[in-house]
C-alpha positions in Angstrom: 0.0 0.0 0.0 1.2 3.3 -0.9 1.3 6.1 1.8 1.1 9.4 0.4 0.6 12.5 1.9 -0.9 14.6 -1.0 -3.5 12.0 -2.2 -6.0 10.1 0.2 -8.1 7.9 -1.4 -9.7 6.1 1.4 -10.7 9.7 2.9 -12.2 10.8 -0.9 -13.9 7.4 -1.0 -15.3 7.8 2.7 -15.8 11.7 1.7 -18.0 10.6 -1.1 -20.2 8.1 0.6 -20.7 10.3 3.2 -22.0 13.0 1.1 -25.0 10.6 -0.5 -25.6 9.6 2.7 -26.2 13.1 3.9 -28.0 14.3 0.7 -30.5 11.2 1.2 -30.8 11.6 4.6 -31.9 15.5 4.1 -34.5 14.2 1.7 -36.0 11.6 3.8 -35.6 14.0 6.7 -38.0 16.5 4.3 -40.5 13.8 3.3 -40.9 13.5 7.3 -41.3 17.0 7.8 -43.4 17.9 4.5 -45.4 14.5 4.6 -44.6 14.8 0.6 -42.3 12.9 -1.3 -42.8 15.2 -4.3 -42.9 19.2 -2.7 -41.0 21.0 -5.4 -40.2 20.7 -9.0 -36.3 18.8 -8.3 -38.0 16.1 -6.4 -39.8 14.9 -9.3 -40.4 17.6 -12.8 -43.0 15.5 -14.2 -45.3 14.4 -11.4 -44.6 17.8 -9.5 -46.3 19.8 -13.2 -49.4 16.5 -12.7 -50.1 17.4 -8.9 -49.8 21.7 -9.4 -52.4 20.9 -12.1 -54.9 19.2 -9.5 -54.3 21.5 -7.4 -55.4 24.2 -9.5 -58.6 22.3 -10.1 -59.1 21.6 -6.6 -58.9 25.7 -5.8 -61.2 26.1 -8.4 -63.9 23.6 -7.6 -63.8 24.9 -4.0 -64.8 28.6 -5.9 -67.2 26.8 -7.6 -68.5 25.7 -4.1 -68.3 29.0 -2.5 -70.7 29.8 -6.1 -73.1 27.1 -5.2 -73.7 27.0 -1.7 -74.7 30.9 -2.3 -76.8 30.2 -4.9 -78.5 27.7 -3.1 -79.0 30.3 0.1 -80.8 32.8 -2.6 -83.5 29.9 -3.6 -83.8 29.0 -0.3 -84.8 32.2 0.7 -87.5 32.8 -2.1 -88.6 29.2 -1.5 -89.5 30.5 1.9 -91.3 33.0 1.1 -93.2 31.5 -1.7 -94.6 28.9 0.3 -95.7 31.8 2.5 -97.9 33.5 0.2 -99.0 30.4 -1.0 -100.2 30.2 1.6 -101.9 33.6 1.9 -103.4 32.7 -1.2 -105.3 29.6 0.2 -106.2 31.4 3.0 -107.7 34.8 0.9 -109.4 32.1 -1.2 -111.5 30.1 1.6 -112.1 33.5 3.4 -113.7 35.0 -0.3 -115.8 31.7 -1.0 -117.1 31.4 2.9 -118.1 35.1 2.2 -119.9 34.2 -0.7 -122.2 32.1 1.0 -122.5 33.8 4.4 -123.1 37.1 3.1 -120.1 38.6 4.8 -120.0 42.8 3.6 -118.5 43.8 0.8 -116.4 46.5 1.9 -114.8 43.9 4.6 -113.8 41.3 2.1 -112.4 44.2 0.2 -110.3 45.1 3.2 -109.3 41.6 3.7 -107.9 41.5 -0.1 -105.9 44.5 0.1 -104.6 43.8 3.4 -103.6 40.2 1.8 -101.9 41.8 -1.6 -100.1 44.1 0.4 -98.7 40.8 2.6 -97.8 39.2 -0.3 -96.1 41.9 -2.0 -94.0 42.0 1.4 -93.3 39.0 1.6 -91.8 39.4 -2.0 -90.0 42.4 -1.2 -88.6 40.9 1.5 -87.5 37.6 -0.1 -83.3 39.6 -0.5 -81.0 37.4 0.1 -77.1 39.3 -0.7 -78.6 42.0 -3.0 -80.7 39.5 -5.3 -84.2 39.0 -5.3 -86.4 36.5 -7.5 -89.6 36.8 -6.7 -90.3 40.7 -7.9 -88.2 43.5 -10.0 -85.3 45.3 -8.5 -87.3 48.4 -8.5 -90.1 47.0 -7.0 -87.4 45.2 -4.1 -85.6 48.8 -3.1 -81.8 50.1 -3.4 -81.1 47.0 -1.7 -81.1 44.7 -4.6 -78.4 44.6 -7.1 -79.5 42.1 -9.5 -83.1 40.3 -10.3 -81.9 37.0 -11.8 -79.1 34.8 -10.2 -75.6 33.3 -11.5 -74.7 30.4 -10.4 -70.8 29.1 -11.2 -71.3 25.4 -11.4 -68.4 24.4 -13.1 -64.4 24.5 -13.6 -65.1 26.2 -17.4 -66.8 28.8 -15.7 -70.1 27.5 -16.8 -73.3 29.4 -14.9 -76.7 28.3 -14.3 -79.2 31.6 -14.2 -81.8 31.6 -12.3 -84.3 34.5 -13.7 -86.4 36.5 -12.1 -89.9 34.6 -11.5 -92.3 37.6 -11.6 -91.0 38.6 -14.9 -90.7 35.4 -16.3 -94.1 34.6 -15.3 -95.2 38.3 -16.6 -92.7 39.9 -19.1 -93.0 43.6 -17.4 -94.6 43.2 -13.9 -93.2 45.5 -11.7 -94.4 43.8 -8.6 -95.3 40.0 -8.0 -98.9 40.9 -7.2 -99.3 42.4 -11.1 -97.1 38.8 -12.2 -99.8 37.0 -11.1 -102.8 38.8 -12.3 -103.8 40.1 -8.4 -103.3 43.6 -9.5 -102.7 46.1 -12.8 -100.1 48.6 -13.2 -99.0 49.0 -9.5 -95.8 51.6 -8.9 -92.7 50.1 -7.1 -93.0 49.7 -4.2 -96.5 51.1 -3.9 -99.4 49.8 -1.8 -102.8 48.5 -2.3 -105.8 49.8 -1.2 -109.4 48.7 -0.5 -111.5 50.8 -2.5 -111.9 54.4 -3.3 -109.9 57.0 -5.4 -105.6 55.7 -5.2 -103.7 58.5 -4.6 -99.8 58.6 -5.8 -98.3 55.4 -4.7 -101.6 53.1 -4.5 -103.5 51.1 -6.8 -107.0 50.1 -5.7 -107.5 46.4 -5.3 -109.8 45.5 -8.5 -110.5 42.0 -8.0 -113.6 42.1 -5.6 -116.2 44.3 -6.6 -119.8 44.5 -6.9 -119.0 44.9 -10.8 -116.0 41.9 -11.2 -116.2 40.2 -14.7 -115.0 36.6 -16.0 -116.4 34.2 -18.3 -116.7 30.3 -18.3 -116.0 29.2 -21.7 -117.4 25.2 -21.9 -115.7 22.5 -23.8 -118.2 20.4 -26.0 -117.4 16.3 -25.5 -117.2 16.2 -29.1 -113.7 18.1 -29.0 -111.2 16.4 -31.0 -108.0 16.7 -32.0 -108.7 18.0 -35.8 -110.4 21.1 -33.7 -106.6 22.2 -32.7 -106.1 22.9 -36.5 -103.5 25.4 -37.1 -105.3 29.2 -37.7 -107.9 27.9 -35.3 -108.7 30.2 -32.7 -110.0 31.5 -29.2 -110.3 35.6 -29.2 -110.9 37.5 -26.0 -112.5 40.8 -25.7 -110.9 43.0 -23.3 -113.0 45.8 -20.8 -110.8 47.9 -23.5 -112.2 46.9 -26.5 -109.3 45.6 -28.0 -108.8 41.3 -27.8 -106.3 39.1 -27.7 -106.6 36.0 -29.8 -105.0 32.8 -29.3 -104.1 31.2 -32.5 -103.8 27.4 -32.3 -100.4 26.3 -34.5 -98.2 23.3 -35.4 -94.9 25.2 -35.5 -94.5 25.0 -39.1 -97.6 26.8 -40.5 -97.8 30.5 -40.1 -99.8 32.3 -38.2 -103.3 33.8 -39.6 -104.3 36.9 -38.0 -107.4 37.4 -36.5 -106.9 41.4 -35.7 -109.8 43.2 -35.2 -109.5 46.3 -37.7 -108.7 49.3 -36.9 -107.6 48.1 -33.2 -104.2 49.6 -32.5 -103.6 47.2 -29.0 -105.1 44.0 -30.3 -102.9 40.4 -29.5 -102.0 37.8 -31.5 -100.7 34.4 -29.4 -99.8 31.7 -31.2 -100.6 28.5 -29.4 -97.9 25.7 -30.2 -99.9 22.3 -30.3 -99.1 18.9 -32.2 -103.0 17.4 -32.9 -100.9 14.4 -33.9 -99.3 13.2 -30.4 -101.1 15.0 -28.0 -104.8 14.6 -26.4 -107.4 17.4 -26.0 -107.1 18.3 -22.5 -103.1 18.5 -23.1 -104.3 20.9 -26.2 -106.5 22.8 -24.1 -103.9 22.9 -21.0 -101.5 24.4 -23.4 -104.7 27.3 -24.0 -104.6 28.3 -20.5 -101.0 28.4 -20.1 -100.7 30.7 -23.0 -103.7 32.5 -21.1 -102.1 32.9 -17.8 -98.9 34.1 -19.4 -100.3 36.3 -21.1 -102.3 38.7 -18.5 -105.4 37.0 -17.6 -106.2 34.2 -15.1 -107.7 31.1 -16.6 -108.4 27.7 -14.3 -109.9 24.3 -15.8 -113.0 23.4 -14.0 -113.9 19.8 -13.2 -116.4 19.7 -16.0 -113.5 20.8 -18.6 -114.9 24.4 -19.2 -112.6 27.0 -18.3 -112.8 30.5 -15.9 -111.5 33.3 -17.0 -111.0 36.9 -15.6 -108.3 39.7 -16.2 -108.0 42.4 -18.1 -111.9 43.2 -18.1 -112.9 40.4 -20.2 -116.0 40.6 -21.6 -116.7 38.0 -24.8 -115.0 35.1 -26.4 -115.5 34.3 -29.6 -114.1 30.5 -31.3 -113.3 29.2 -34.9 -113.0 25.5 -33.1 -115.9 23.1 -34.3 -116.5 19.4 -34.3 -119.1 17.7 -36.7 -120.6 21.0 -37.1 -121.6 22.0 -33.8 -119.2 24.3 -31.7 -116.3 22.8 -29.6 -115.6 25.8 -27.6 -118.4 28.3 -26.7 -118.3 32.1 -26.7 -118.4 31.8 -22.7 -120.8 33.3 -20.4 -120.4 35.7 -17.8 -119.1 34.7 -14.5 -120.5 36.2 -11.5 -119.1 38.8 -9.1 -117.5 36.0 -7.1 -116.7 32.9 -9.1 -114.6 35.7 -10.6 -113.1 36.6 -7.7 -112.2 32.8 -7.0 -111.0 32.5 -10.7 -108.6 35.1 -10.3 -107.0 33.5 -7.0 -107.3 30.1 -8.2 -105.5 31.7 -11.3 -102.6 33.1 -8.7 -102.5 30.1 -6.8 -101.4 27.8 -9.9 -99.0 31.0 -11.3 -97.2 30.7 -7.8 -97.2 26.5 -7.2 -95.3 26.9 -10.6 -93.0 29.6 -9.3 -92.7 27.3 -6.5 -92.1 24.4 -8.4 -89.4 26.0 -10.1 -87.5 26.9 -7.3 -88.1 23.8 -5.9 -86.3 22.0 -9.0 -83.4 24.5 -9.0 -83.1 24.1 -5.6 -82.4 20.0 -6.2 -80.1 21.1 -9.2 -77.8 23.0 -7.0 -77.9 20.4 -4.2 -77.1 17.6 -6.7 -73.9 20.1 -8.2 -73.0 20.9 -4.6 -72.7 16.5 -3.9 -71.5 16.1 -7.4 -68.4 18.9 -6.6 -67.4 17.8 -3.0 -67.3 14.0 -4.4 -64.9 15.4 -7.5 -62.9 17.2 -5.4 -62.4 14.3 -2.7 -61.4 12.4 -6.1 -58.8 15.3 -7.1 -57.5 15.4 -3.6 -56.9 11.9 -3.1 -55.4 11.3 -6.9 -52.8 14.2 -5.7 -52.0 12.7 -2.0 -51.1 9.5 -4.4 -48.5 10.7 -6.4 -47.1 13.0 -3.9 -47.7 11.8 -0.2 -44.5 9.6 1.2 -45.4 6.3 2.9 -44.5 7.7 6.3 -43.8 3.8 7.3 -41.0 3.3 4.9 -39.6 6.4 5.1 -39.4 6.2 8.9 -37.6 2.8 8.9 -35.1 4.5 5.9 -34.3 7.5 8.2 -33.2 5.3 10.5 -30.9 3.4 8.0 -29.7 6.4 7.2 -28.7 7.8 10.1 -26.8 4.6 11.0 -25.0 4.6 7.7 -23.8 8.4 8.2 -22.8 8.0 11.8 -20.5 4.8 10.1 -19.5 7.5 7.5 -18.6 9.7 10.0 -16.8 6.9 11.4 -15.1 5.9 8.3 -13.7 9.3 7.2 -12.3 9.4 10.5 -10.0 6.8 10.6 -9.3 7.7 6.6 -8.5 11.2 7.7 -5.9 9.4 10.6 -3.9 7.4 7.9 -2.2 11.0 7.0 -0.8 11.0 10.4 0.8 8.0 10.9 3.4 8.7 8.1 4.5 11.1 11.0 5.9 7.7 12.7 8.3 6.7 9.9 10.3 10.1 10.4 10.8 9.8 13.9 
């Protein structure tokens, strides 16, 4: 063996085991400290871009969260209150029909209504959850309210469920949920309702119980059939106004035929979409009062198929629809002063079950988003913990290794590092 006093191999060889001891042991010291085996882009390029990736999705999906759970606290809230004045409505409606038949004074019952419009118009205006409201328009809601329809984020591309605005949806224009469903006519925001009498600035008189209240019952023969739902067929209601609305039966691919009357500068034209091919009468007909109720009067199916309608001071209908020669669809008769007034809350009573409904079905959307979101991000969360978690068991039963192999190191440089010395001895 060569001594030499420049050149020590055993100490570079000791050096250099020691050194990848060290540098492993400070890596398996960091997976103990981090919990990660991958924590930065030298541990592992490839799998370190993979997990950032995730991670980014995981941030966003908890946004998306945020987004949902919100959303779902703004249909919550109008869910509330719809059931509310729902329930205001069935109320109103067994106190006008028990007053009907008992006798109970006009000038009460009017008091009752008003007092029961102006309750559900609050409960409306009230229904602000964060500056949105969806059961009246922003105006009608106060400075409060920032937007009438809700956005909902419901997904990592940033796509949005919207929620609209279910007095304006279920009457293009109404400024408060009272004239959306056919209660009252061209109220003010935020305005009241009154009894009876002359409405000063800010009021609208309650015009659905009065001693004068029209509507008309327009019967259904049994000989309807389905060749009656021909398109340019027709229903046409007179207005108190004198100008109509007719409701023009098509198939989607035949045009429309006008039945204006002439010279009538605010007549309507609503084409009713029907399919005489697949669909029965009473799904024809239901598709007549929905086009009905949309479009500014109140219409319920009675029991015996005929059909109530009030709003807009109807006073005559007038039908094209015949079966073997005799008519299908009458030209109504005149309600009286209360089956009108029951028509027109019936009328209110479906309008807001349907606002209901909807809620109700955006409020399961959400909620099934919300489940949907949690589980994906659990997934995302776990699929990162698998490429970059250590296995804490291994790793603790390496650090030990480690340590034991640099302490021998150590050891072994040591008496490398000695050698030098002795050649001290061969001078002496």
């Amino acid at each position: 063996m060569t001594l030499s006093i420049n050149t020590n191999t055993a100490a570079m060889a000791a050096l250099e085991s020691l050194s990848a001891t060290t540098a492993a042991l400070n890596a398996t010291e960091s997976q103990v400290s981090t919990g990660k085996k991958v924590s930065s882009a030298s541990d592992n390029p490839a799998i370190y871009a993979i997990s950032q990736s995730m991670m980014g999705n995981i941030s966003g999906l908890s946004a998306v969260s945020d987004s949902l759970a919100f959303g779902s606290q703004v249909v919550n809230t109008a869910s509330k209150a719809s059931a509310d004045i729902i329930a205001t409505l069935q109320t109103l409606q067994a106190s006008v029909t028990t007053a009907s038949t008992t006798g109970i004074s006009l000038s009460t019952m009017q008091s009752q209504v008003s007092n029961a419009l102006n309750q559900i118009n609050d409960y409306a205006r009230n229904s602000t959850f964060n500056g949105i409201n969806l059961l009246t328009s922003a105006s009608d809601a106060g400075s409060t309210v920032t937007n009438a329809n809700l956005n909902v984020v419901t997904g990592l591309q940033g796509n949005v469920l919207t929620v609209a605005n279910q007095a304006t949806a279920t009457t293009p224009n109404a400024v408060t949920l009272t004239d959306a469903l056919g209660l009252t006519t061209g109220m003010s925001a935020n305005g009241t309702v009154i009894a009876n009498g002359t409405a000063a600035a800010g009021q609208t008189a309650q015009s659905i119980l009065t001693g004068a209240a029209t509507g008309l019952n327009i019967s259904t023969s049994p000989d309807l059939a389905a060749t009656d739902f021909a398109a340019g067929n027709n229903v046409v209601l007179t207005n108190g106004d004198g100008t109509t609305t007719t409701f023009e039966f098509g198939d989607g691919t035949t045009a429309a035929q006008s039945v204006e009357t002439s010279g009538a500068t605010a007549n309507h034209v609503v084409v009713v979409l029907v399919d005489a091919t697949t669909q029965s009468t009473s799904t024809m007909l239901g598709s007549l009062v929905s086009a009905m109720n949309n479009n500014g009067y109140n219409a319920v199916t009675q029991s015996n198929g005929s059909i109530d309608v009030t709003g807009q001071g109807v006073t005559a209908s007038k039908s094209n629809l015949a079966a073997g020669g005799a008519t299908s669809i009458d030209d109504g008769t005149a309600l009286s002063a209360s089956e009108a007034v029951i028509t027109t809350i019936q009328s209110a009573i479906t309008k807001m079950t349907g606002i209901s409904g909807n809620l109700g079905a955006t409020t399961q959307q959400i909620t099934g988003m919300q489940s949907f979101t949690s589980d994906l991000s659990d997934a995302l969360t776990s699929g990162v913990g698998a490429l970059t978690d250590a296995d804490l068991s291994a790793t603790s039963a390496r650090l030990t290794s480690l340590q034991t192999k640099q302490q021998l190191a150590i050891q072994s440089l040591s008496i490398a590092n000695s050698q030098s010395s002795s050649i001290l001895s061969l001078f002496r």
